[in-house]
VOGU-3710 file (C-alpha; in Angstrom, 3 decimals, decimal comma):
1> xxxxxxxxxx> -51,636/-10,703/142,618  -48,046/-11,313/143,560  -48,887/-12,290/147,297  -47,577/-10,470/150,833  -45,467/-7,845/151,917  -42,729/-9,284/150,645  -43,952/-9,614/147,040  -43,869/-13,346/146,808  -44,762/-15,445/143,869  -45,898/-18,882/142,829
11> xxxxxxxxxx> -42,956/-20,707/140,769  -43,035/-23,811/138,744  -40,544/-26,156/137,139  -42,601/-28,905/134,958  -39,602/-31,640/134,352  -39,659/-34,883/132,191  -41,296/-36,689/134,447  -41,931/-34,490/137,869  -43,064/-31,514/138,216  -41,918/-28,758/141,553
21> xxxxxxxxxx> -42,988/-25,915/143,140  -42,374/-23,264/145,870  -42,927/-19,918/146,977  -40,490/-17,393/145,534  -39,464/-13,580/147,717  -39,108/-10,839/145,334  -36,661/-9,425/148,020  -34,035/-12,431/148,188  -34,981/-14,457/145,665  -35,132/-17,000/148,555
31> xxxxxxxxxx> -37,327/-20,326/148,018  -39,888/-21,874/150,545  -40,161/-25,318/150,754  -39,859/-26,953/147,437  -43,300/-29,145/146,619  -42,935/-32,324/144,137  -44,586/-34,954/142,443  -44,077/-36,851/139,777  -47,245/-36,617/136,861  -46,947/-40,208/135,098
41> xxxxxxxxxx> -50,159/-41,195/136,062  -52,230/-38,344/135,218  -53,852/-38,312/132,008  -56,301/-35,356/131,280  -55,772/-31,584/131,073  -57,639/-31,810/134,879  -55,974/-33,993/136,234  -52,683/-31,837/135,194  -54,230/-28,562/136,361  -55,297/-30,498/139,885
51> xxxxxxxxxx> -51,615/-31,212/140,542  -49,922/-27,430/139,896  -53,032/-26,340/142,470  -52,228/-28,799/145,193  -48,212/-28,527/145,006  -49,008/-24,840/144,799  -50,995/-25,440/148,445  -48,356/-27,464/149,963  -46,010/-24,895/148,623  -47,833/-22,143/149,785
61> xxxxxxxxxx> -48,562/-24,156/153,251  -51,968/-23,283/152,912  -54,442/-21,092/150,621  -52,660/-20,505/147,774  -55,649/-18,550/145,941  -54,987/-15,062/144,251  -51,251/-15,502/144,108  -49,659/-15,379/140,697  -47,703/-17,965/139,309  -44,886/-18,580/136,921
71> xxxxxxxxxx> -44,147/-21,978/135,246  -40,623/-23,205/133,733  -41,918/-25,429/131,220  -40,317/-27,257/128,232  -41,561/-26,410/124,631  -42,581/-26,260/121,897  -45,094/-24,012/123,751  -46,830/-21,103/123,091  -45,481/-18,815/125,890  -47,091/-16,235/125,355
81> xxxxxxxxxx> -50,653/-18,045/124,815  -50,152/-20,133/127,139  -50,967/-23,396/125,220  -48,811/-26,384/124,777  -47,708/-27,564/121,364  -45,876/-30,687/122,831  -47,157/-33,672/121,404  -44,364/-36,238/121,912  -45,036/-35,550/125,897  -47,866/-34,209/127,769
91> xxxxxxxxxx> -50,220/-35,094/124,999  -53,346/-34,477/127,119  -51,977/-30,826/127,104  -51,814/-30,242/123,294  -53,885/-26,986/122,449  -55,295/-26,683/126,081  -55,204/-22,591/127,436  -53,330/-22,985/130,659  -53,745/-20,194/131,306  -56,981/-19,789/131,822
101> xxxxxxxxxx> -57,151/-23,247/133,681  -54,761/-22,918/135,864  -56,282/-19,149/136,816  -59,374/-20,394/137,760  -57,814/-22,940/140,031  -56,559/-20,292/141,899  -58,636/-17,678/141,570  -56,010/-15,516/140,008  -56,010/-12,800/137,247  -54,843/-14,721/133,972
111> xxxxxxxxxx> -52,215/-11,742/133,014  -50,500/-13,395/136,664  -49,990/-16,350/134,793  -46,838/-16,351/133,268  -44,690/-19,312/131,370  -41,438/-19,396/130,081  -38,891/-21,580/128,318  -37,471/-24,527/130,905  -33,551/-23,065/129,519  -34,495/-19,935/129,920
121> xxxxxxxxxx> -35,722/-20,072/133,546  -32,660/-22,286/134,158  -30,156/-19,500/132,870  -32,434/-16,741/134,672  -32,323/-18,418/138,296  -28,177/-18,670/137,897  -27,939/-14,753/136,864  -29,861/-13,737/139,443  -28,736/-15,966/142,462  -26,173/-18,718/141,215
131> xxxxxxxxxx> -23,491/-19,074/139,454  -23,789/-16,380/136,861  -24,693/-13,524/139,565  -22,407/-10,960/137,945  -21,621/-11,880/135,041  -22,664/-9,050/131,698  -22,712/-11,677/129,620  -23,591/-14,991/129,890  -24,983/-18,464/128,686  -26,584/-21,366/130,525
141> xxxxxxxxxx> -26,688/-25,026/129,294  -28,813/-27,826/130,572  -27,130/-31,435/129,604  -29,654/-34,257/129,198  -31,622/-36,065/126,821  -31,329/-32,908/124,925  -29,103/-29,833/125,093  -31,170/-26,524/125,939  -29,701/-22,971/125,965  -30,627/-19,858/126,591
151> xxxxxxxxxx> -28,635/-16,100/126,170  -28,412/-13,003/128,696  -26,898/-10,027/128,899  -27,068/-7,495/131,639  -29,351/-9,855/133,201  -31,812/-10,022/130,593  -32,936/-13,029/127,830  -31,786/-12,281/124,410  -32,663/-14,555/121,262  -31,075/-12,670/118,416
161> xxxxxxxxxx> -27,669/-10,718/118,056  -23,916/-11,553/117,325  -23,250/-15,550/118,521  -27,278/-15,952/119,268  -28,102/-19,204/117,368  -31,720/-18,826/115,622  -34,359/-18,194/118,664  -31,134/-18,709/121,243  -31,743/-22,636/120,681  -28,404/-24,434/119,421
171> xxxxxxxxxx> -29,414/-28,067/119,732  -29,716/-28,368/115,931  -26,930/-26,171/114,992  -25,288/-27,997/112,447  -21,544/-29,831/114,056  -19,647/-32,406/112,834  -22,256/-32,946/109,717  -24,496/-34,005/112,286  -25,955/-31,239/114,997  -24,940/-30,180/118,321
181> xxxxxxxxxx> -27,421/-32,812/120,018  -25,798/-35,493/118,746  -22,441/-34,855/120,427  -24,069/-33,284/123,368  -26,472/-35,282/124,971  -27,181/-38,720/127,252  -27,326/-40,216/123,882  -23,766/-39,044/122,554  -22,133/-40,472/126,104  -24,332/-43,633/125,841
191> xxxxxxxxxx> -23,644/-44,112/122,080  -19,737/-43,427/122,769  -19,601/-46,122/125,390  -21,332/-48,491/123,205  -19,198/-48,325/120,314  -16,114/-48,947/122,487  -17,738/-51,974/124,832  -20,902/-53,061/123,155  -22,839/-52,642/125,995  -26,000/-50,469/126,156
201> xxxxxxxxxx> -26,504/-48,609/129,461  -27,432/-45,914/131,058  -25,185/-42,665/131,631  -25,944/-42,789/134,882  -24,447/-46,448/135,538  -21,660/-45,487/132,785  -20,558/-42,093/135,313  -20,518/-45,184/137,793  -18,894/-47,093/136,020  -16,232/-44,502/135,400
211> xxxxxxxxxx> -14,750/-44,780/139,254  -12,557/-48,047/137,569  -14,090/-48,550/133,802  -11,018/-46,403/131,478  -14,070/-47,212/128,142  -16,873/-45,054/130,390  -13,717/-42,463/131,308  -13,089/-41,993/127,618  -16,642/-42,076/126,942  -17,025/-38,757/129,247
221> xxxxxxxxxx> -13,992/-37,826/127,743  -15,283/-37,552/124,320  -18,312/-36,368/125,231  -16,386/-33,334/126,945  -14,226/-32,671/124,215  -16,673/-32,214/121,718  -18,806/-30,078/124,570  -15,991/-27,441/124,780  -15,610/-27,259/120,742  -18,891/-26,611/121,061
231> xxxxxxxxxx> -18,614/-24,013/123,206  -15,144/-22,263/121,879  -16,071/-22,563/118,349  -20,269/-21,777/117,937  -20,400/-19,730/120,969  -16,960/-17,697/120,148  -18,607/-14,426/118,706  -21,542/-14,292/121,468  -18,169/-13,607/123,591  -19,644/-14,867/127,008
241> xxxxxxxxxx> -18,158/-14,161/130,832  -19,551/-17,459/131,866  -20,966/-20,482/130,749  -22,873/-22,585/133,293  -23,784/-26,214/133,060  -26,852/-27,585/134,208  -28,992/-30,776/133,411  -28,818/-34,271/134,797  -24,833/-34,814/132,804  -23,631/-31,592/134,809
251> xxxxxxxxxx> -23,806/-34,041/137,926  -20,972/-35,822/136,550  -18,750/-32,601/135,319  -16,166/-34,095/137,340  -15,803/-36,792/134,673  -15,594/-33,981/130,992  -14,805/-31,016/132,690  -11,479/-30,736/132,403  -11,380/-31,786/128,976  -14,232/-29,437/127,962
261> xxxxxxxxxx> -11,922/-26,445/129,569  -9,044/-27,604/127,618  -10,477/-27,152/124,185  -11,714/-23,524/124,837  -9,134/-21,116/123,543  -10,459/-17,711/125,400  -9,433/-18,376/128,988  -11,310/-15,524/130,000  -14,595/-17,220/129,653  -15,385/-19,282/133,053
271> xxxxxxxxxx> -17,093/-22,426/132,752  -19,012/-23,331/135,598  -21,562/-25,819/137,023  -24,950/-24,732/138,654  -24,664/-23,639/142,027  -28,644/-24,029/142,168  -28,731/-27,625/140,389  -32,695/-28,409/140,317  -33,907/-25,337/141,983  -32,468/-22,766/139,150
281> xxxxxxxxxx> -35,916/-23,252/137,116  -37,554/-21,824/140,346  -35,485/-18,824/141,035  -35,420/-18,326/137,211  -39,461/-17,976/137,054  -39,262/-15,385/140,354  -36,388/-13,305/137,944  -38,716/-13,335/135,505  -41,928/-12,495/137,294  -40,250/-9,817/139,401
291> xxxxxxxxxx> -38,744/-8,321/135,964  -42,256/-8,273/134,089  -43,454/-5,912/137,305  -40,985/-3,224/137,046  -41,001/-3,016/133,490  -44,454/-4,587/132,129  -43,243/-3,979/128,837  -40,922/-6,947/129,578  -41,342/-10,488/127,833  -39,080/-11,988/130,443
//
């Protein structure tokens, strides 16, 4: 059951290579002290299962049996199921019910055991206490190895309607004869860099690099351009308040910003970065949670 007088809950953000946890109150929306540990050397369903339970302990600073628990994870995943489709990542967790595993480690009810999209948590967590708090209408991002995105209006997830790309994912909307990845992505700033020096490194020692190197400048540069096409052009009809940035690139807005700003055409729609950075997932999982009690009809 969601646990103590003031209806906390059990939240979870499983990452690329980490996973974190804390308590969650229903009343603030305020986390405990955030639990982490990375998972590379885990490599059965168990072993997996054993970590949630003791970052959920150190999380909970004690017994955390019988409280329920949400998890930001990334997909493909069957949310509702509970079972992981993933099989480029977490291979050990391909067709397992988590559900029912993770329930039994702490001696919850498995209908307290919720999951939800990693983007979707993300966007969640800034409507409710970052930088979309608000907002009618807005959209969150999350720049990595990937682009993720997720939809809300009046506070709640939407996958369909005007400017909602198929299932509110626009990574492989078509752009530039390629898809929105391509240009969006570590990959697009690391690939932009490369063409210009020859050299293959990292975006983070490119953003680095950018304090005196004008080829990793224009290589952000780029990189934000395209981003706010993106957004002005595929985004135009969902007609958005605010877009907010997260992801491991949002780190170095500082760098595309700016250019990403200038290429948007409807200066009433804000672009911001996360005010919650990491911990968004975790908030986002509470919104959801707290949502699915008051209306149980609720898929968010």
């Amino acid at each position: 059951m969601v646990q103590g007088g003031d209806s906390r809950v059990l939240t979870f953000d499983v990452g690329g290579s980490h996973i974190s946890a804390a308590l969650c109150s229903g009343v603030d929306l305020r986390l405990g002290p955030v639990a982490s540990a990375h998972y590379g050397d885990i490599t059965t369903s168990d072993g997996f299962v054993g970590l949630l339970y003791d970052l959920a302990a150190k999380a909970a600073r004690g017994d955390p049996l019988g409280i329920s628990a949400t998890l930001a994870v990334p997909g493909p995943f069957d949310f509702d199921a509970g079972i992981s489709l993933m099989r480029h990542k977490l291979v050990y967790l391909y067709g397992v019910d988590l559900r029912e595993a993770l329930a039994a480690r702490l001696e919850a009810d498995p209908c307290e055991i919720r999951f939800l999209n990693d983007a979707d948590a993300f966007l969640l967590g800034e409507v409710g206490a970052g930088a979309a708090k608000g907002f009618a209408r807005a959209v969150g991002l999350t720049l990595g190895t990937g682009i993720g995105s997720a939809f809300a209006v009046d506070g709640r997830l939407v996958t369909t309607g005007a400017g909602v790309p198929k299932d509110g994912e626009i990574w492989n909307v078509p752009y530039e004869n390629r898809t929105v990845e391509d240009f969006a992505s570590t990959r697009a700033i690391a690939g932009n860099y490369s063409r210009r020096t020859g050299k293959t490194i990292s975006v983070a020692e490119i953003a680095e690099a950018a304090t005196h190197d004008s080829d990793a400048q224009e290589a952000f540069a780029e990189f934000g351009h395209h981003l706010g096409l993106i957004i002005g052009t595929l985004l135009a009809d969902f007609r958005a308040d605010v877009v907010v940035l997260g992801g491991g690139i949002s780190g170095s807005a500082g760098l595309f910003l700016p250019m990403t700003r200038a290429q948007i055409p409807n200066h009433a729609m804000q672009i911001r970065v996360s005010d919650l950075k990491d911990r968004a997932p975790l908030v986002g999982c509470a919104v959801a949670t707290f949502a699915a009690l008051r209306d149980p009809k609720s898929t968010h």
